[in-house]
C-alpha positions as a printed Julia matrix, in Angstrom:
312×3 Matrix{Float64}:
 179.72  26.73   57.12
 176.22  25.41   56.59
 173.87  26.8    53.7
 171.94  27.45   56.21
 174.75  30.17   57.42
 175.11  31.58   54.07
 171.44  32.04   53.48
 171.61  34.12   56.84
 174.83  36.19   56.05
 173.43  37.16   52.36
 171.91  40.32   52.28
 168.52  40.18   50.51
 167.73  41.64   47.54
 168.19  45.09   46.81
 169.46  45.77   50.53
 173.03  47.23   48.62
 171.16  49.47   46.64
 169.37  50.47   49.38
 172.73  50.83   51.29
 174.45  53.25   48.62
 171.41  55.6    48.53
 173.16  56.49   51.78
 176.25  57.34   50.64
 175.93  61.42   49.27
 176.98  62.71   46.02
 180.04  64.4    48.01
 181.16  61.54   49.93
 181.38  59.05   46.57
 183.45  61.96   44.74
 185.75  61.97   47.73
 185.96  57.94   47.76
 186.8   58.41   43.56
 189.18  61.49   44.58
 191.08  59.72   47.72
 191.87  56.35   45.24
 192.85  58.1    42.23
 195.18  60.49   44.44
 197.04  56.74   45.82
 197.21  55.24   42.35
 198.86  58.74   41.21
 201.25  58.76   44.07
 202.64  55.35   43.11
 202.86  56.23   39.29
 204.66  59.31   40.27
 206.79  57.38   42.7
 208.12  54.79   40.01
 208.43  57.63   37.21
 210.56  59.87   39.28
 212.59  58.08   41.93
 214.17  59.81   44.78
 217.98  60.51   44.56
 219.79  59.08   47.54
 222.32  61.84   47.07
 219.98  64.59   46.76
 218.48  63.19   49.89
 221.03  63.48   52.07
 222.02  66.76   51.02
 218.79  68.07   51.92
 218.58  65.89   54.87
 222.12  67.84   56.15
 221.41  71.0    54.93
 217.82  71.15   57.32
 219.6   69.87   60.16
 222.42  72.11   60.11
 219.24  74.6    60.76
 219.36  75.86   64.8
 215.23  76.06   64.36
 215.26  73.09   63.35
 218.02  71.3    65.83
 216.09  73.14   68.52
 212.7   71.13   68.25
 214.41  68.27   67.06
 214.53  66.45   70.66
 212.04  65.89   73.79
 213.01  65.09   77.19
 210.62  63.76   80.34
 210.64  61.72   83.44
 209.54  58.25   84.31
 210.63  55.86   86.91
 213.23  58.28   88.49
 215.2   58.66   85.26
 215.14  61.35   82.34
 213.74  59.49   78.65
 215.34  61.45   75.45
 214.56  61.18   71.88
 213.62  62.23   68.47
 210.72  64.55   68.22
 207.47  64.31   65.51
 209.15  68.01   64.05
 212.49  65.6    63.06
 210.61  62.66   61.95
 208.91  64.85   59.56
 211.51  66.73   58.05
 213.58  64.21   57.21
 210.72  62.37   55.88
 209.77  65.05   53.63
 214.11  64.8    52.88
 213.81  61.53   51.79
 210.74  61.92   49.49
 207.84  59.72   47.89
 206.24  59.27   51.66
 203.45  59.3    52.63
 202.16  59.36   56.36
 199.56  61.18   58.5
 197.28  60.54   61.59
 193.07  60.11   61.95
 190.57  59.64   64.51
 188.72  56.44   62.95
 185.92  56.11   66.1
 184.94  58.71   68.54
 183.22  56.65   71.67
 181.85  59.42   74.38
 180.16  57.21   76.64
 183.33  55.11   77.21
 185.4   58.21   77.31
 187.95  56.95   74.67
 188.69  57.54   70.67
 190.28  54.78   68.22
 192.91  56.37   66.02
 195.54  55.8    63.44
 199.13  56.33   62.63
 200.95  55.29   59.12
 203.61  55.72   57.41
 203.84  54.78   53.81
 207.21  54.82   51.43
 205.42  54.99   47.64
 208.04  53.95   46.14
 209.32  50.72   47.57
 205.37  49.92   48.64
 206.79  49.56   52.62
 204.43  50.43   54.83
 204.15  51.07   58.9
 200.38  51.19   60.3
 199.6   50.98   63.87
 196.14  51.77   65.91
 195.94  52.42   68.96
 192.78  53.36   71.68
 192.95  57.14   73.27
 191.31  57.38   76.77
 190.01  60.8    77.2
 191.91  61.41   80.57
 195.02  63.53   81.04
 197.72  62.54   83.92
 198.21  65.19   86.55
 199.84  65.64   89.82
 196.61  65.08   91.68
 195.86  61.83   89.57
 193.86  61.23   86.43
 191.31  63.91   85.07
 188.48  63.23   82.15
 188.63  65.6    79.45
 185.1   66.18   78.58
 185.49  69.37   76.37
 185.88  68.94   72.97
 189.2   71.09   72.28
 190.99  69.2    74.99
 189.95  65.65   73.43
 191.04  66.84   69.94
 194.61  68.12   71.75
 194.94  64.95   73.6
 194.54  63.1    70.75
 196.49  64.96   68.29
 199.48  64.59   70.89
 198.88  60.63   71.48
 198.77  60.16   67.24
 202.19  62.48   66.84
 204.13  59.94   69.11
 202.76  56.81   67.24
 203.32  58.92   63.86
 206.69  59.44   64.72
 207.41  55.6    65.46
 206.2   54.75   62.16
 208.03  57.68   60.52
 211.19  56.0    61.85
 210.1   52.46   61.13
 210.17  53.74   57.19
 213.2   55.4    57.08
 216.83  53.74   56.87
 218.02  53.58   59.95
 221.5   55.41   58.63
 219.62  58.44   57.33
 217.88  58.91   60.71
 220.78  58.1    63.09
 222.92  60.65   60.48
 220.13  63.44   60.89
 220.21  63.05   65.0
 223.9   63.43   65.57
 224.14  66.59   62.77
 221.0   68.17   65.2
 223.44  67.62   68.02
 226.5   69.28   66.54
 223.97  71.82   65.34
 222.79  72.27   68.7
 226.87  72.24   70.79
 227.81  74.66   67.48
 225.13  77.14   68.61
 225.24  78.88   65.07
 227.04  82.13   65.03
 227.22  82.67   68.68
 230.3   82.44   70.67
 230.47  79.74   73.49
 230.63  82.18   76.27
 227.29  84.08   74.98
 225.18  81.25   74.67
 226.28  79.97   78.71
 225.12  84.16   79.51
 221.72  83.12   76.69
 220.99  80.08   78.43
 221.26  81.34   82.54
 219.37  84.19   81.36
 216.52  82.06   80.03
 216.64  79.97   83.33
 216.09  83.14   85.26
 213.08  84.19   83.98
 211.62  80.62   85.09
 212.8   81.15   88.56
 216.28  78.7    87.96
 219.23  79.93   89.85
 222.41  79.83   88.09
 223.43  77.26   91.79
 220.82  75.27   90.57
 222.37  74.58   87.04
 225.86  74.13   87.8
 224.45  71.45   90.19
 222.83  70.05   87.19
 225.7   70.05   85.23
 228.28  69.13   87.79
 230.37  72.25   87.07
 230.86  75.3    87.41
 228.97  78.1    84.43
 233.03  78.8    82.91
 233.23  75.38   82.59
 230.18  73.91   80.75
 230.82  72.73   77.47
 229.0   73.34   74.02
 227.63  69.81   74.9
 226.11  71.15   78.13
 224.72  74.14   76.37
 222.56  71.92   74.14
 221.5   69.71   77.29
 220.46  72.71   78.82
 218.44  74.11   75.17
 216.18  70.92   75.41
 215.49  71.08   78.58
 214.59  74.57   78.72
 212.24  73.39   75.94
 210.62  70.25   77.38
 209.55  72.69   79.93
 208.14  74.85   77.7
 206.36  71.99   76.47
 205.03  70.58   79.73
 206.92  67.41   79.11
 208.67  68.04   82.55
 208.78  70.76   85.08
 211.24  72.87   86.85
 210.58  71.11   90.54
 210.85  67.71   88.72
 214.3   68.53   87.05
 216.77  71.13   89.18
 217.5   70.52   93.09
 216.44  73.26   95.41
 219.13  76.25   96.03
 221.99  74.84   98.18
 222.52  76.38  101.14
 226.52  76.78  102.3
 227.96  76.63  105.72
 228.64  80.35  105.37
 225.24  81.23  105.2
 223.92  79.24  107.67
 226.97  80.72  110.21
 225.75  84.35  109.3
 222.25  83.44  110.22
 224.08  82.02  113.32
 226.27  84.48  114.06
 224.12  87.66  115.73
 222.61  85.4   118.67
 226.64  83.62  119.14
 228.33  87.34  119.53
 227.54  88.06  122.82
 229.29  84.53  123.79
 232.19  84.16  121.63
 233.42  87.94  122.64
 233.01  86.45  126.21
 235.06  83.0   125.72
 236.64  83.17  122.44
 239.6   84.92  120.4
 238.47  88.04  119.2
 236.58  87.62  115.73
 239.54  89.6   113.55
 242.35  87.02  115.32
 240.04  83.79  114.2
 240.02  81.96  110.1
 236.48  81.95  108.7
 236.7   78.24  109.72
 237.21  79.5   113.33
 234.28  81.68  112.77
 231.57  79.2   112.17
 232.62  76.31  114.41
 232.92  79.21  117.23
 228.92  80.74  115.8
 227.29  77.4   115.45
 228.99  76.05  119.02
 227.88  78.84  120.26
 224.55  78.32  118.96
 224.56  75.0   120.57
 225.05  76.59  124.2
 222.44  79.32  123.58
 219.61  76.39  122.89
 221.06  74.01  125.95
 221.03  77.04  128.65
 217.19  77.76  127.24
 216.75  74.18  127.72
């Protein structure tokens, strides 16, 4: 670099004085406030240490929670295939477990004319001084059926972003943690969540087909889900059932995307059959009491069969 350069990149006299008048009286005590609160977080950190034992006590007691084991996991599509996980609500509890963290989300740039806002995710472990930071670019568009949309309102920007910066936060969250204490958290949610509390087995299969009705899910449609019939399914396929029923509630997926239309049996479609065949299987076949229900259909739908030849 030339003097030249340096000459050029020097601001002139009294330009940072001029620059500071521009900083308020509030904005300077928050600077002051925002560094002394850091340098107190670390003193605190190295004065009281966290217990590892006390940790994981409180990490097992919260996830032996059902509120807790019931938020604790997301589900969604992509590429033909369901993605699971750990939700932001674990990521934080166990953070807040595990103590002297730190870690939170903010919107550094809002750009309206290119439609998009620059944001930030950390976590920070005072204590050991390890730190996760990641930033990322939000587009202000939301994915739907009929293709992208711009958000232009400002409560659906600040939602889209919050939602973006809770998945980031959650990576970094996880990034902190040992990966023992987290893995230990996510199977006791699971047990939590086959366990079902104080409720019997058979009450929470009756719980969870009732809940599916009121969506418009057919007790058909979750055995088919399950592969099994409803006295069958498992305390496992209970809690499969829990987060999907709240993915949906989330809009992560929906109800078309996850369960298979209502199946429809040979019986039924032989009763449909059956009043236009009578006339000709009580001219050419056994009578109806003589025949097996096998007998019954093959006779309805061949009869079928004739009716739409002669019309033919």
């Amino acid at each position: 670099m030339t003097s030249t350069e340096i000459d050029n990149t020097t601001p002139p006299p009294g330009a940072t004085a001029r620059a500071a008048e521009f900083i308020g009286q509030a904005t300077a005590v928050e600077q002051a406030r925002a560094v002394a609160e850091v340098q107190a977080a670390i003193v605190v950190a190295q004065q009281c240490p966290r217990s590892t034992t006390e940790a994981v006590r409180q990490m097992r007691e919260s996830c032996a929670q059902k509120g807790l084991a019931e938020r604790a996991f997301f589900r969604y599509n992509r590429g033909g295939g369901a993605v699971t996980g750990p939700t932001v609500h674990l990521a934080r509890e166990i953070a807040r477990c595990w103590g002297n963290m730190q870690y939170g989300i903010a919107e550094l740039r809002r750009d309206d004319a290119k439609g998009e806002s620059e944001m930030l995710a950390f976590a920070w472990d005072v204590q050991t001084n390890t730190r996760a930071t990641t930033t990322f670019v939000v587009k202000h568009i939301r994915d739907t059926k009929g293709g992208a949309k711009q958000l232009t309102d400002v409560r659906d920007i600040y939602e889209n972003n919050a939602n973006m910066g809770a998945r980031r936060l959650r990576e970094q969250i996880f990034a902190i943690l040992p990966t023992w204490f987290a893995e230990e958290a996510k199977d006791l949610c699971h047990a939590t969540l086959e366990t079902g509390g104080d409720k019997p087995l058979p009450q929470r299969i009756a719980d969870a087909i009732k809940a599916f009705e009121s969506k418009g899910v057919t007790v058909d449609q979750l055995e088919q889900k399950l592969g099994r019939e409803a006295a069958k399914w498992t305390g496992h396929d209970v809690a499969q059932l829990g987060v999907t029923f709240k993915s949906i509630d989330r809009g992560e997926i929906t109800i078309d995307e996850e369960f298979a239309p209502t199946r429809v049996t040979a019986a039924e479609i032989a009763e449909q059959a059956r009043p236009a065949a009578r006339p000709a299987r009580q001219q050419h076949s056994a009578p109806a009491a003589q025949m097996s229900d096998e007998e019954a259909e093959r006779e309805a739908l061949l009869a079928e069969l004739n009716a739409e030849a002669a019309a033919q």
